[in-house]
C-alpha positions in Angstrom: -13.6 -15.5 -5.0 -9.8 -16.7 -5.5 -9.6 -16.5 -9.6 -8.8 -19.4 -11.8 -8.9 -21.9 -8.7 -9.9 -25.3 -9.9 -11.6 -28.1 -8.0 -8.7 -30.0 -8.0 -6.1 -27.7 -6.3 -9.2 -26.7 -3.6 -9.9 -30.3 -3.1 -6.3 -31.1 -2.5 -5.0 -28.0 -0.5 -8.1 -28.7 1.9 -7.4 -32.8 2.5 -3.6 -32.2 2.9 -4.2 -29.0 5.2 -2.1 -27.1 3.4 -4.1 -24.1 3.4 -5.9 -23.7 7.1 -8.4 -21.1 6.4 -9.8 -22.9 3.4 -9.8 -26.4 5.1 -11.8 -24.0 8.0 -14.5 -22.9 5.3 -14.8 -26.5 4.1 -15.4 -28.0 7.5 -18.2 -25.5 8.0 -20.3 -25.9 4.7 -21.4 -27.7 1.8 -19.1 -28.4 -1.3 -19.8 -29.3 -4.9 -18.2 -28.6 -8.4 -20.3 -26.1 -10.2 -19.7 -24.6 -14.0 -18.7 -21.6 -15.2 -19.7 -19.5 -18.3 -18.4 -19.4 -22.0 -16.1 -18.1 -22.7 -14.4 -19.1 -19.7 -12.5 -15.7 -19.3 -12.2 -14.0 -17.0 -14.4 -10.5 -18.2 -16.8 -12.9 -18.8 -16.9 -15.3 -16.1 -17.0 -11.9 -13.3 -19.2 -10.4 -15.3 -22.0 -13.4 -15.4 -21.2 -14.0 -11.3 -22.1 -10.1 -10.7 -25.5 -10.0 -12.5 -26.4 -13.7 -12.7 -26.6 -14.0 -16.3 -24.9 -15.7 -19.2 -23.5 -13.3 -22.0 -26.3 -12.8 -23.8 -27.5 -10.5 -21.2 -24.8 -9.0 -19.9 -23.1 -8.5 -23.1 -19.2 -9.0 -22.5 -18.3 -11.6 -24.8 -14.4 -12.0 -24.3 -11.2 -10.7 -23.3 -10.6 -8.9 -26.2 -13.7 -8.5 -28.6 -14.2 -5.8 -31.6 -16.9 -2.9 -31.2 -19.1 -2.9 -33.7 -20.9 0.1 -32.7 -17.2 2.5 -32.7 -15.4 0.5 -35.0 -12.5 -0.9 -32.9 -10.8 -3.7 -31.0 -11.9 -3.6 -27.4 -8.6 -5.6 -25.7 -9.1 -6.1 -21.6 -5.7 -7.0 -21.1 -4.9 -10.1 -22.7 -0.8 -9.8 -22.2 1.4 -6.6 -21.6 1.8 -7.1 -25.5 -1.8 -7.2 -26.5 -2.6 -4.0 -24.8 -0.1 -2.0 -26.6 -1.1 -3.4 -29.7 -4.5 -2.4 -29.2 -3.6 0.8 -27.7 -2.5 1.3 -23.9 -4.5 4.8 -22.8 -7.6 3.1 -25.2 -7.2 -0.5 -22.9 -7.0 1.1 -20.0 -9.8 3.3 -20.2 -11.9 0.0 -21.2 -10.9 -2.0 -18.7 -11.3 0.6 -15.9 -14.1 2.7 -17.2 -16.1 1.1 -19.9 -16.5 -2.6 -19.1 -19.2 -1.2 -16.4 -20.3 2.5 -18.1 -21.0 1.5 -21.2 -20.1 -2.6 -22.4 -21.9 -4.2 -19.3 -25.5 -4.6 -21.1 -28.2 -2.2 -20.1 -30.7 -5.7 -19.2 -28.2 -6.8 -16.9 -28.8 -5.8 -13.1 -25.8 -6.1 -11.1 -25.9 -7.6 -7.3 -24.6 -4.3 -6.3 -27.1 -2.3 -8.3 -29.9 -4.9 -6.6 -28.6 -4.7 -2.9 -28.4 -0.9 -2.9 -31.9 -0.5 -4.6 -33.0 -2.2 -1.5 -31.3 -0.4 1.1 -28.3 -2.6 1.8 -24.6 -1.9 1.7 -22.9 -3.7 -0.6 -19.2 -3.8 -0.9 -16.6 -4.9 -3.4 -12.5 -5.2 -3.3 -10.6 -5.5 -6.9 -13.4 -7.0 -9.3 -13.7 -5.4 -12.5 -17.3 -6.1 -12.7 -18.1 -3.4 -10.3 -21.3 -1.3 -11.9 -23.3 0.3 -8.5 -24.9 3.6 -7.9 -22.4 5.5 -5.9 -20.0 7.6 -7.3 -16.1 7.3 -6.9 -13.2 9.8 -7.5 -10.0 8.3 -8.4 -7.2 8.7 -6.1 -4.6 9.0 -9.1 -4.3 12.2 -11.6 -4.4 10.4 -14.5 -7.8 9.1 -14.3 -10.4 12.2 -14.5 -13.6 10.9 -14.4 -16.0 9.1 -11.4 -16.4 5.1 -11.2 -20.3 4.5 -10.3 -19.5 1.2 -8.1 -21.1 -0.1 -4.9 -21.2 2.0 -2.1 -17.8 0.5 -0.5 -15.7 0.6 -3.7 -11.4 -0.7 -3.9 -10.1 -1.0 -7.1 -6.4 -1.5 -6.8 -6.0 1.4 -4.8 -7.3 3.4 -8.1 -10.9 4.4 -6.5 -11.0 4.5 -2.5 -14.9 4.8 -1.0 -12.8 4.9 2.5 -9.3 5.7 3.7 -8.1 2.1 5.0 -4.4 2.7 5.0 -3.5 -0.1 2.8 -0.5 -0.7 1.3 -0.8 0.1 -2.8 -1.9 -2.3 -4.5 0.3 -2.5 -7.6 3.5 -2.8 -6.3 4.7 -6.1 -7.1 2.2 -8.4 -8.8 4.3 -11.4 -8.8 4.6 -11.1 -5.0 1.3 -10.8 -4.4 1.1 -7.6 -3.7 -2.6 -7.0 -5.5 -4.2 -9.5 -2.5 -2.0 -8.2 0.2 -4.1 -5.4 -0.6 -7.8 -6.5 -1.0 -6.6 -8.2 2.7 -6.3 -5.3 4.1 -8.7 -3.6 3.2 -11.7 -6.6 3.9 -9.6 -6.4 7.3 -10.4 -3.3 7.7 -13.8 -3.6 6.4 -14.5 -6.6 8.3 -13.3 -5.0 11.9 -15.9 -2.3 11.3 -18.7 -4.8 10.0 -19.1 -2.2 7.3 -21.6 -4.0 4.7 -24.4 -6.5 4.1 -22.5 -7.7 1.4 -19.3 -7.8 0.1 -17.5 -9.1 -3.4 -13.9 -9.8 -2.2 -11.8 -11.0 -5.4 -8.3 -12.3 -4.8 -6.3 -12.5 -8.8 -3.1 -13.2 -8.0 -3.4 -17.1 -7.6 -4.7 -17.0 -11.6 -1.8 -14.9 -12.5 1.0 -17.5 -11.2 -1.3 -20.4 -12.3 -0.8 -19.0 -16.1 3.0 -19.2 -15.4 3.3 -22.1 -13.4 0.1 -24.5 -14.2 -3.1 -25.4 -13.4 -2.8 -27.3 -10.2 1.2 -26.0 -9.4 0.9 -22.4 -7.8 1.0 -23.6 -4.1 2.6 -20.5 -2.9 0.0 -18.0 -4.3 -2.8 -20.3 -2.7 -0.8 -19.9 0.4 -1.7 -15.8 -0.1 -4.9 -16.2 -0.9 -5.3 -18.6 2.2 -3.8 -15.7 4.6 -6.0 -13.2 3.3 -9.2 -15.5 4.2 -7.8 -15.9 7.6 -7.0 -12.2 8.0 -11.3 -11.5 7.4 -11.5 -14.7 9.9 -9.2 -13.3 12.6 -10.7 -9.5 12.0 -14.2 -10.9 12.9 -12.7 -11.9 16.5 -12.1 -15.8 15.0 -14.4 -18.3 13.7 -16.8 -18.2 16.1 -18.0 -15.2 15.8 -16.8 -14.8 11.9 -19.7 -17.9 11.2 -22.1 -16.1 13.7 -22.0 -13.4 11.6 -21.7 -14.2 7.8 -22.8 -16.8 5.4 -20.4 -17.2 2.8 -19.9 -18.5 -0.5 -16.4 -19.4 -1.6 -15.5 -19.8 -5.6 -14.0 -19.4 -8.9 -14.9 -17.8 -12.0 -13.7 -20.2 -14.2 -11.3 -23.3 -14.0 -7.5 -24.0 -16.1 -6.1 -26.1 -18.2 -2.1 -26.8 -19.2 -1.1 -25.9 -22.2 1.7 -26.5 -24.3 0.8 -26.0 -28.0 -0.1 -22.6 -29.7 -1.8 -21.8 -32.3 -2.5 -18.5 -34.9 -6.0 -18.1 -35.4 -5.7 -15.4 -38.0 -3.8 -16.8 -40.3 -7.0 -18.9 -41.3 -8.7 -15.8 -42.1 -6.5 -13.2 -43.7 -9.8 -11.4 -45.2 -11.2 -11.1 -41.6 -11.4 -10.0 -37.9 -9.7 -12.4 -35.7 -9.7 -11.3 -31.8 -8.2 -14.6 -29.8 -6.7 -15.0 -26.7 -6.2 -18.2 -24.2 -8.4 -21.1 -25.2 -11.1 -19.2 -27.3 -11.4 -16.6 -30.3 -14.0 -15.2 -32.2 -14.2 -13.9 -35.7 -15.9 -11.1 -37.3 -16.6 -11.0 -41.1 -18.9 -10.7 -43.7 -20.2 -14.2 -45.7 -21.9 -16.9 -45.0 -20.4 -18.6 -41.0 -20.8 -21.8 -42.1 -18.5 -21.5 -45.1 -16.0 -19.5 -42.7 -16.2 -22.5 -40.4 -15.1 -25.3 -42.7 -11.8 -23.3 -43.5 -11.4 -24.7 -39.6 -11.4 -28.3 -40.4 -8.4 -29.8 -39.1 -6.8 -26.7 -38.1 -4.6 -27.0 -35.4 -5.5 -26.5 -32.1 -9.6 -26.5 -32.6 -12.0 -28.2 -31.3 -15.2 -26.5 -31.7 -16.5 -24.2 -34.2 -20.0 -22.3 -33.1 -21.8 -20.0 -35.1 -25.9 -19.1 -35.6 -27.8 -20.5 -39.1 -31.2 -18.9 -39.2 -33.0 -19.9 -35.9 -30.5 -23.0 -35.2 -26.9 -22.5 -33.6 -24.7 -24.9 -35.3 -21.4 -26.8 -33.5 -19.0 -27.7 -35.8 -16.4 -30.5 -34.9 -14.2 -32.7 -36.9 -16.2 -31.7 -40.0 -18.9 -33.1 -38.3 -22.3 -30.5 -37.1 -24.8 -30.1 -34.4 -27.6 -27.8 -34.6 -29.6 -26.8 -31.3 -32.0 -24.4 -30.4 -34.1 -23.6 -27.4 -37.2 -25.3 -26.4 -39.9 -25.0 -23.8 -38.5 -28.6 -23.0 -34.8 -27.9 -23.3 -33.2 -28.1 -26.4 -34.1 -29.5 -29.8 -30.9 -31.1 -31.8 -30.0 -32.3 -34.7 -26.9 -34.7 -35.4 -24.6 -35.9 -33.1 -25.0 -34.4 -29.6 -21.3 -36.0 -28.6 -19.9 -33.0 -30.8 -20.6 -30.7 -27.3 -19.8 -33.1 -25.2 -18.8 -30.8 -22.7 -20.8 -29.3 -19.4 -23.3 -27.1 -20.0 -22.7 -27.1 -23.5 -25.8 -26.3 -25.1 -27.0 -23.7 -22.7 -23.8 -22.2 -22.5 -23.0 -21.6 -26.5 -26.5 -20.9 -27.3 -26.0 -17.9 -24.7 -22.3 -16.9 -25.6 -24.0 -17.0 -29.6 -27.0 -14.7 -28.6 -24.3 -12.0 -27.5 -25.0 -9.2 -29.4 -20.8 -8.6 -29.6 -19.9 -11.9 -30.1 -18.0 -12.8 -33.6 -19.8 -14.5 -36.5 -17.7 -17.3 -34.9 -17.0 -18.2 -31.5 -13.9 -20.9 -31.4 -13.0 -23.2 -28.3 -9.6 -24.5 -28.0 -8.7 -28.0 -28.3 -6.8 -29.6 -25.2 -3.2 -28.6 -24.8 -3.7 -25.6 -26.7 -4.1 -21.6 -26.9 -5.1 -19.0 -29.2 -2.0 -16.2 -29.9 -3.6 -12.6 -28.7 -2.9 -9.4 -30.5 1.1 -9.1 -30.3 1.5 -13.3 -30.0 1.8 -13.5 -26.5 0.4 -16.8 -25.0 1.3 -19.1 -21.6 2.5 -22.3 -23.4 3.8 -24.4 -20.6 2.0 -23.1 -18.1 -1.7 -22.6 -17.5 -5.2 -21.1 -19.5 -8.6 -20.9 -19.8 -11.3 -20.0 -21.8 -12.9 -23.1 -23.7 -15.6 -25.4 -23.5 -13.5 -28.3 -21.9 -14.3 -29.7 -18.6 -11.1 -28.1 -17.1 -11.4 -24.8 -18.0 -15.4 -24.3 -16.8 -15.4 -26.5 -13.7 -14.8 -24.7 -10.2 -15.1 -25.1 -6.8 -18.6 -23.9 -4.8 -18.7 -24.0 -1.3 -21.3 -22.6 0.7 -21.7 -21.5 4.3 -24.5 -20.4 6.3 -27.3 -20.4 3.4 -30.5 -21.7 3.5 
């Protein structure tokens, strides 16, 4: 799973063979755009690809979302910024700890959780929807507590199941440090064929895609493509790499550039505003339609969604959709053009039934991002997080599956 790949850059690196281990995987299997969750972030978008369900089951609604049950700001790690706002020993604890012990939703079954129940090995390298059986001691002092994660468990060289000898992890994010390590440890895993199943999650192309743009970061692609060739090359080549696995090759969630920003909270200075990339959600008291017209013409929204009784209600140029599950689908009212976007209805009826979601749930217009907690954003680079078409789209290639 490469993060925050879109179609477009896989399509592109593969037909100018810029990236030979991909353009291997694409030769081998069957392609097709496929669509992500909402919101398209990343918490959110692992989190749904580890247990199969949209957020209304597994319960992680953003990036940074407040806990209604403790009274605080959950923040994931929005910007450097945003997590000392919120709190830096609090963020990290969530992010490390309590996304799987205690946010992930009790409903949700995790593909690690699944595989082990029946006897199978599952593995995973870096993602940070990790929830298994098996308990891990860190390999740092500051962290003082077990990780319960698949059986074969790397987390940025924070929680170990095996000694690999890989380099650390955290070295040098901007040099790709993070998937110089999860390739050297699915080396190592690889050489032994030391799973049934195994999650490996390369970030770093995401991280320079934020800086750089959507469709821009060739050289981190470039990483990502080594570290697929490394698993290749560990399983004695292609041959015998195909012989032995079927794979499935993805995203979580697509990008779009972005060169506008705007302030959420300054439309609601009576409420809770958590934002961040291309969505926000807000948390007050009153009546959500009322709290959606002050949004009318703001700045950098497209799409206001929020629940009316049984109905969820799309808001859009001061203009409303309602929809609602049927046996048949969905029954709507108004103009369905107001979510014109893939997936729509499925998608915001789900990120709606979250039982953390905000009264509202805001998608970014085109061209533009939320501020987080301490105003950090990526204008002039790359995001992600709304309903568009560029943020939810990714690539899905599979090998070897029936």
């Amino acid at each position: 799973m490469i993060d925050g790949l879109t179609p477009s850059m896989f399509e592109s690196a593969v037909a100018e063979a810029r990236t030979p281990a991909l353009a291997l995987l694409a030769s081998e299997g069957e392609y097709s755009r496929a669509t992500s969750t909402f919101p398209s972030l990343t918490p959110v978008c692992l989190s749904s690809l580890a247990t199969g369900a949209h957020p209304d089951v597994h319960e992680i609604p953003h990036l940074v979302w407040y806990h209604r049950g403790e009274g605080r700001l959950v923040e994931y790690g929005s910007s450097f910024g945003a997590v000392i706002a919120a709190g830096a020993r609090r963020s990290l604890q969530d992010t490390i700890y309590e996304l799987n012990a205690s946010h992930l939703g009790k409903r949700a079954v995790t593909v690690y959780e699944a595989l082990e129940d029946a006897e199978l090995t599952a593995a995973a390298i870096n993602i940070t929807c990790y929830r298994g059986r098996t308990p891990h001691r860190p390999t740092v002092r500051m962290l003082t507590r077990p990780a319960y994660g698949p059986k074969r468990f790397f987390f940025y060289s924070l929680f170990e199941s095996d000694v690999t000898g890989a380099p650390l992890a955290v070295r040098n994010r901007p040099a790709g440090t993070i998937d110089a390590y999860a390739g050297s440890v699915g080396r190592w895993l690889v050489t032994r064929d030391g799973f049934d199943f195994l999650v490996f999650y390369l970030s770093d192309y995401d991280y320079a895609s934020h800086t750089q743009g959507p469709d821009a970061a060739h050289e981190a692609l470039g990483r990502c493509d080594a570290a697929v060739g490394a698993l290749i090359e560990a399983a004695g080549g292609e041959a015998e790499f195909f012989e032995r696995y079927a794979v499935i090759l993805c995203s979580d969630h697509g990008q779009t550039e972005v060169s506008e920003v705007a302030r959420l909270r300054d439309h609601f200075p009576d409420a809770l505003v958590t934002a961040s990339n291309r969505a926000g959600m807000v948390y007050a008291e009153g009546e959500p339609a009322a709290l959606a017209r002050r949004l009318d013409g703001a700045p950098g929204v497209e799409v206001v969604l929020f629940r009316e009784g049984v109905d969820a209600v799309a808001r859009r140029d001061g203009e409303e959709l309602r929809f609602r599950p049927t046996d048949a689908g969905f029954s709507t009212a108004g103009d369905p053009g107001i979510l014109d976007h893939p997936n729509a209805l499925v998608r915001s009826w789900a990120a709606l039934g979250n039982p953390n979601a905000g009264e509202l749930i805001v998608s970014a217009a085109p061209g533009w991002e939320f501020a987080d907690l301490a105003g950090g954003n990526h204008a002039g680079g790359g995001s992600h997080g709304s309903l568009t078409t560029g943020d939810s789209e990714v690539p899905m290639l599979t090998i070897g599956l029936p």
